[in-house]
N, C-alpha and C positions, 0 to 999 in steps of 0.2 A: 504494500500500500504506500502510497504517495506522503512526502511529508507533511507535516503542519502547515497549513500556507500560512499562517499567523507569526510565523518563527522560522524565517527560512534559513537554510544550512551557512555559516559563515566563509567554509572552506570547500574544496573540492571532494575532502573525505571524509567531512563532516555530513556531506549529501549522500555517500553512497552509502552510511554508515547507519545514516537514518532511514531508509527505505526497509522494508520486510517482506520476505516472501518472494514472491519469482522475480519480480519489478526491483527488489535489493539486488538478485544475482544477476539480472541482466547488467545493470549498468555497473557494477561492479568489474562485469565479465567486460564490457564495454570498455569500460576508461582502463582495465588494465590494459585492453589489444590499443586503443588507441594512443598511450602513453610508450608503449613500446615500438608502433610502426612509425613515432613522430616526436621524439624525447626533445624537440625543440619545440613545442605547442606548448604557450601559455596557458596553463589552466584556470579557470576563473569561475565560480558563481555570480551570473549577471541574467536579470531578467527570472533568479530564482531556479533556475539552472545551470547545467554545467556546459560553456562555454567555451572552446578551444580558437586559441588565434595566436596565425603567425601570417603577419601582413594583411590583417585585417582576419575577423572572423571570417574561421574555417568551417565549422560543424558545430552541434548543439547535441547535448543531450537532457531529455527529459521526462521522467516519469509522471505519470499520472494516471487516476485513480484506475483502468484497465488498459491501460498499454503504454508503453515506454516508445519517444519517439528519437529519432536517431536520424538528425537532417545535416543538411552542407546546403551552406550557401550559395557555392557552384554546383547543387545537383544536378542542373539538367545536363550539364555538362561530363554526369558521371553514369548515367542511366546505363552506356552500353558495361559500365561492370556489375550494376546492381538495377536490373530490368524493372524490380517493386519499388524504388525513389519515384515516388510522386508529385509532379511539380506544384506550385503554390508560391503563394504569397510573394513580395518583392526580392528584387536582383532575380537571381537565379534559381531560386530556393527549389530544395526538391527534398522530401521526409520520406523514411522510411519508417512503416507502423510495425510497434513488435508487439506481440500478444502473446499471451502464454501460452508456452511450445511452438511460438514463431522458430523456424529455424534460421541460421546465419552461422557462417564458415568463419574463424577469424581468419581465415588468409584473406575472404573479401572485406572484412573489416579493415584489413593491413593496406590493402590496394585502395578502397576506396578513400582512408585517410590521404596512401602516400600521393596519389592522384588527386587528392584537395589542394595538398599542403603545394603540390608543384604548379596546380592552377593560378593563385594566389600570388607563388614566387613570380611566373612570368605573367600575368596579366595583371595584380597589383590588387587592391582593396575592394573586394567586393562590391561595399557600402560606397563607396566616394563617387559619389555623382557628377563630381567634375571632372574626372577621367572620362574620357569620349574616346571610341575608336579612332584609329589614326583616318584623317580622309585621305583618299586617294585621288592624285592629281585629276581635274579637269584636262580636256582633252584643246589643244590649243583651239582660239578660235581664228576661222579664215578673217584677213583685216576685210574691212567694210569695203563694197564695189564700189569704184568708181564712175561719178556721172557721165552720161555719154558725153561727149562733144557737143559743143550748138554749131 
């Protein structure tokens, strides 16, 4: 079962510590595979979950009251390693829903982190709405005809 929303977890393992029952072992099972495929993710409690970023927010994890969700900011960008990412909400967000006796492999846990963390490195901050794709050159234009003769 999900924590107290009244009192939410201080630290990273203060949240997975709080949880009970299947929803404790997932994310437990979770932030260890995902602390070990990415030991350079900042771990954080924001938004009353746990929060991973390096170069801006990577992935989320969050239990609640029947199912633990398991999203990336770049998910749609990750769908061909995990077909069940659901896209939604802003940027590029894509969740995966885990319910008891959902299965997940950690090697796709491991992949779909290490493929966050490299989307991030080379395309930059998810969230920053001032980064714009680069434009590509316009094509020159012909100079303007000249009048005929009188």
């Amino acid at each position: 079962m999900p924590m107290n929303a009244a009192k939410p977890a201080s630290t990273p393992a203060a949240y997975g510590a709080a949880l009970a029952g299947w929803q404790g072992r997932y994310v437990r099972a979770l932030r260890a595979a995902v602390v070990g495929a990415a030991p350079q993710l900042v771990e954080t409690v924001k938004w009353g979950h746990l929060v991973y970023v390096s170069n801006g927010p990577v992935l989320l994890i969050r239990a609640e009251d029947h199912r633990v969700l398991f999203g990336f900011w770049r998910g749609k960008d990750l769908r061909h390693v995990e077909p069940r990412l659901r896209p939604g909400g802003k940027y590029a967000m894509a969740t995966l829903e885990l319910l008891e006796g959902t299965p997940l492999a950690q090697a796709t846990v491991v992949r779909l982190v290490q493929e966050a963390v490299a989307l991030n490195l080379s395309a930059g901050d998810p969230t920053d709405l001032r980064r714009k794709a680069p434009r590509t050159a316009a094509a020159p234009r012909p100079p303007p005809a000249m009048p005929a003769a009188v």
